[in-house]
N, C-alpha and C positions, 0 to 999 in steps of 0.2 A: 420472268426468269432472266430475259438477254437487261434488263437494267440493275439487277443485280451485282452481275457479272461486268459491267462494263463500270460501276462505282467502285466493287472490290478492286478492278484493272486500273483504275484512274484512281483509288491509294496509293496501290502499289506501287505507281510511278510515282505520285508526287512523295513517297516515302523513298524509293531510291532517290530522285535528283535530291532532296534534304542532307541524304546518307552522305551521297556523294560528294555536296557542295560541304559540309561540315569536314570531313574526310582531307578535305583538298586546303582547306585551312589549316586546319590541326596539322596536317605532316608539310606544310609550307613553315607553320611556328615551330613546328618540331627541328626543322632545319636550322633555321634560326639558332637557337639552341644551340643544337649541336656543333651547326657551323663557326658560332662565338666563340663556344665557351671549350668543345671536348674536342673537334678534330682539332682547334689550335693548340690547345694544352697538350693533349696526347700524342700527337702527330709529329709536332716541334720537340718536343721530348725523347719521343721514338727517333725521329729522321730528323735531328738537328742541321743537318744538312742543306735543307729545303729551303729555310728562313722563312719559313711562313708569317712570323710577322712584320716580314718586310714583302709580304706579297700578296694582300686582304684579297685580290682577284681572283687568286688561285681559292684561297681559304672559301670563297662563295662560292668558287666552282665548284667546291666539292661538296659545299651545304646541298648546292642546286641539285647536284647526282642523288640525294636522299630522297626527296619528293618523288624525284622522277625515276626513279628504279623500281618505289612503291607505288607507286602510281600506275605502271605499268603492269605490273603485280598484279595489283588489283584489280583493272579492269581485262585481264586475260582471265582471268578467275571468273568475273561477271559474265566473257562470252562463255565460256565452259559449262556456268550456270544456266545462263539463260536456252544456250543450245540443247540442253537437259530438260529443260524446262519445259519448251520450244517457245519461249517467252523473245527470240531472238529478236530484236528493231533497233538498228543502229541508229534511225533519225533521231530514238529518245534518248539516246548514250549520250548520241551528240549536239542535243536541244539542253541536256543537262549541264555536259560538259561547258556550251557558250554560255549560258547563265551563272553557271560558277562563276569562268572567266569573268566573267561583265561587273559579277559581286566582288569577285576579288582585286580587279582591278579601279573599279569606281573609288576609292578614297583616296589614289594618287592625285585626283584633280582638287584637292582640298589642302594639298599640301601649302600651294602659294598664297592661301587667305588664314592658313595659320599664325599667330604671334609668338607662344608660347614653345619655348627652345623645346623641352620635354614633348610635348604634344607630337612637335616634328621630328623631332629624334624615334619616336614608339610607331610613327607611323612610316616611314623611312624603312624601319628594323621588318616592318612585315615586307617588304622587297628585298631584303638584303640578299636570298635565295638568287636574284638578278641580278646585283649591284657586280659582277662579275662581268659584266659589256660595256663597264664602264671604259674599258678601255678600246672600244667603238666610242660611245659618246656618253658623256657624265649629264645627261637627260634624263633626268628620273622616269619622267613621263615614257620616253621611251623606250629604257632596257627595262621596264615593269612590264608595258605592252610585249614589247617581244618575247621577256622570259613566261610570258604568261600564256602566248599562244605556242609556244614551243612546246609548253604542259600540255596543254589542251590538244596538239595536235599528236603526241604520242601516246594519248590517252587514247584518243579515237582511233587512231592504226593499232596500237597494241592488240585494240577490243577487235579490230577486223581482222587480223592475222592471226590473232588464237582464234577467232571467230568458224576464221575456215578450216584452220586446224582440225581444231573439235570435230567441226562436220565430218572428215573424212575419219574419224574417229570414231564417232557413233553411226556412221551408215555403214562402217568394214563390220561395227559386230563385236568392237573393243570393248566400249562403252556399250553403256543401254539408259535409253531414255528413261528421267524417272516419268515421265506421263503415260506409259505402255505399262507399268506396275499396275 
């Protein structure tokens, strides 16, 4: 019975880090996106004031805030779950979370063996969510790395600070564990 139970345990994670790492790209490209095409059009329209396209730093900075606000989101929702659950282990949030990281950030190093203008420009665009510390250093290599553990580390605090939240949540008697059902 205990190997059972310890294969169903060992999907279950290797299907959240999956969820998670899919997750963190999709609203990284989702940024993108939005940061190109709708906060500048909509934004510059609204608040012609701003000049936002005379200030692409600001325009990423504000892609970057969409990740990172869902992202945040979502893994306070994760402690809440998991504290429910009692499935709580921060080492696996944050074994997931640095593998993300490592996936999402491993194709920056392939940028300077690329030829093809399109190639680098597509690969460029998945950082653009960063390209906002350009004005620290225009090193791709390293506002990718930093905007990336910036993510990854408000992912893990997010999940800690709702984490204890919850707790003191479900031991007052607010909550009720679904595993006492």
């Amino acid at each position: 019975m205990r190997d059972e139970y310890s294969n169903e345990d060992s999907l279950r994670t290797m299907l959240y880090g999956l969820a998670r790492c899919g997750l963190f790209f999709l609203l990284n490209i989702f940024a993108v996106v939005m940061g190109r095409w709708v906060i500048l059009s909509v934004v510059s329209t609204l608040i012609p004031r701003l000049h936002l396209y005379n200030k692409p730093e600001l325009v990423a900075f504000m892609a970057w805030l969409i990740p990172a606000f869902t992202l945040i989101a979502l893994f306070a929702d994760d402690a809440k779950r998991h504290t429910a659950y009692g499935r709580y282990n921060v080492v696996n949030v944050s074994i997931t979370m640095i593998l993300t990281a490592a996936v999402y950030y491993a194709p920056v190093f392939v940028l300077e063996y690329l030829e093809d203008r399109n190639a680098i420009a597509a690969l460029r665009s998945l950082y653009y969510t960063s390209s906002w510390m350009e004005i620290f250093t225009d090193n791709i290599q390293v506002y990718a790395l930093i905007g990336t553990i910036i993510q990854v580390v408000l992912c893990i605090v997010s999940y800690i600070i709702a984490r204890k939240y919850y707790l003191k949540k479900f031991e007052s008697g607010e909550y009720e564990y679904e595993y006492d059902r």
